[in-house]
C-alpha positions in Angstrom: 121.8 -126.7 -125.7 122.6 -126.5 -122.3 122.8 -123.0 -120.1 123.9 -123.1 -116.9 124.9 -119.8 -114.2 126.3 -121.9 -111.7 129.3 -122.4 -114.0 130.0 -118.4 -113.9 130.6 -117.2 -110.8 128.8 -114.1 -110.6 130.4 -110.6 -110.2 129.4 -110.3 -106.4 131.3 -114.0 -105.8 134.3 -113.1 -107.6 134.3 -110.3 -105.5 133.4 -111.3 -101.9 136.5 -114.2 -102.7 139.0 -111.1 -103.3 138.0 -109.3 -100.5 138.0 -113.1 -98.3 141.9 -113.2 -99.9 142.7 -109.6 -98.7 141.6 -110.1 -95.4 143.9 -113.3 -95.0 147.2 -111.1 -96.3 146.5 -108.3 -93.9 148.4 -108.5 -90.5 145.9 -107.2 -87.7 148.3 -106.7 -85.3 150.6 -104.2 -86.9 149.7 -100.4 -88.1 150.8 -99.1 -91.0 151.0 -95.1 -89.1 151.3 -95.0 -85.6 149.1 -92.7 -83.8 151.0 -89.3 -84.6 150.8 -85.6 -82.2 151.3 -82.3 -84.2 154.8 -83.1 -83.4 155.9 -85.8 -85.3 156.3 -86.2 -88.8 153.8 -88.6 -90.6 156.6 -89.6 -93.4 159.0 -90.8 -91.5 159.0 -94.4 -90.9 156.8 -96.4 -88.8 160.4 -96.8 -86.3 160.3 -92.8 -86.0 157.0 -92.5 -85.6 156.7 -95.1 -82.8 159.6 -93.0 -81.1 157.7 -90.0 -81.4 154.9 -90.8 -79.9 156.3 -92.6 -77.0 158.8 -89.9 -76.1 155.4 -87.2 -76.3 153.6 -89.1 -74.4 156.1 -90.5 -71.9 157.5 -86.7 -72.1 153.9 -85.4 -71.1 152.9 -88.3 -68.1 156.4 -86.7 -66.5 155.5 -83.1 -66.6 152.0 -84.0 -65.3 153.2 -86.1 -62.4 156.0 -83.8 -61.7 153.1 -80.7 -60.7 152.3 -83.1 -58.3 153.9 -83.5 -55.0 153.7 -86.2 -52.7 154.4 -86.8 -49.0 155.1 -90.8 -48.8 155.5 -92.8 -45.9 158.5 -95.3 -46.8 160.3 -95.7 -50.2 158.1 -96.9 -52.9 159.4 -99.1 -55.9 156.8 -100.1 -58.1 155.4 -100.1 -61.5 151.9 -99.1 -62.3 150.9 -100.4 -65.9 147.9 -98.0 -68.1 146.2 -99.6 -70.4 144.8 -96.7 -72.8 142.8 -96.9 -75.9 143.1 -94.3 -79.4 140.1 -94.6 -81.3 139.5 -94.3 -85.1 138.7 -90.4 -84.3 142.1 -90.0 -82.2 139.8 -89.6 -78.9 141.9 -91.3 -75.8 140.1 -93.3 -73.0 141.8 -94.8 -69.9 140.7 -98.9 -70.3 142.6 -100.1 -67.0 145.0 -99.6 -64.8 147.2 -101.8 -62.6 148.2 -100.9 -59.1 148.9 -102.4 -55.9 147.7 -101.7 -53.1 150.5 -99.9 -51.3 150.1 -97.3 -54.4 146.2 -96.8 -53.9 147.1 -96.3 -50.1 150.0 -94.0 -50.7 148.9 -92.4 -53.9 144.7 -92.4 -53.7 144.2 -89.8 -56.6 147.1 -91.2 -58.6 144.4 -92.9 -61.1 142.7 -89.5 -61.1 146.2 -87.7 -61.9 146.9 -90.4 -65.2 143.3 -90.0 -66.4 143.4 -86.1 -66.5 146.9 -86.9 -68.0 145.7 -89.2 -70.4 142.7 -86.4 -71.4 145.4 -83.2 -71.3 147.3 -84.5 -74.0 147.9 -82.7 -77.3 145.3 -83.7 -80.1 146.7 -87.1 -81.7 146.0 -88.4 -85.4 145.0 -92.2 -85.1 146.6 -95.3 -86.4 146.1 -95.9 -90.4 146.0 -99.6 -91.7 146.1 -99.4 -95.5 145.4 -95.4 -95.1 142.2 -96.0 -93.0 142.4 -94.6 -89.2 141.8 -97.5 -86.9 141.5 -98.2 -82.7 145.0 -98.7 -80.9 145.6 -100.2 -77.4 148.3 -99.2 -75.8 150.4 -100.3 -72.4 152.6 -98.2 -70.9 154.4 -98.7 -67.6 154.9 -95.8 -65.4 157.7 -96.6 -62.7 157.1 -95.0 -59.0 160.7 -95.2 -57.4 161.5 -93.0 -54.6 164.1 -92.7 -51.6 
């Protein structure tokens, strides 16, 4: 009579070779819920949701800059790209921002002005893949064009 366990995978194999499967089928670089504000409505679909929060946040970058005014020597035609981060507990951080240097002569406290933006906004849910909240980067370009 011969016995052998190596024939029977055990119960933690089986298992850890589901879970390798799962993790090949999932597509990391889509959410399943965008990052919602009180706002927008967490049923509709992902295309409405994306809208959402684009138009809150793009709607609340406009109303901060706008308190602002600036005197500006010259016209100015540029586009300043934020890089922003949502963590898994909807907490925003600013992770970069790109700017020439015409804007950091004209504009010194305009990375000062998108941060406080950036930590003014209304409380956000995060992003859910597979119904757990996950980390979203975002880019978002913010065009200075005056005359």
């Amino acid at each position: 009579m011969l016995t052998a366990c190596d024939w029977f995978p055990s119960k933690e194999v089986r298992t850890q070779r589901l879970v390798d499967q799962e993790m090949q089928t999932i597509d990391w670089n889509g959410v399943d819920q965008y990052p919602l504000f009180e706002n927008c409505d967490e049923v509709a679909s992902i295309t409405t949701q994306k809208q959402c929060f684009e138009a809150t946040l793009l709607g609340h970058f406009s109303a901060t800059l706008n308190e602002f005014e600036y005197e500006l020597e010259g016209d100015v035609h540029d586009t300043v790209h934020v890089d922003f981060k949502i963590d898994k507990m909807g907490a925003i951080s600013l992770l970069h921002m790109d700017k020439n240097a015409r804007v950091e002569d004209q504009i010194p406290e305009f990375e000062i002005i998108i941060t406080r933006s950036l930590m003014t906004l209304p409380p956000v849910a995060p992003a859910l893949k597979r119904g757990i909240p996950v980390s979203t980067k975002f880019r978002i370009p913010i065009v200075l064009n005056t005359k």
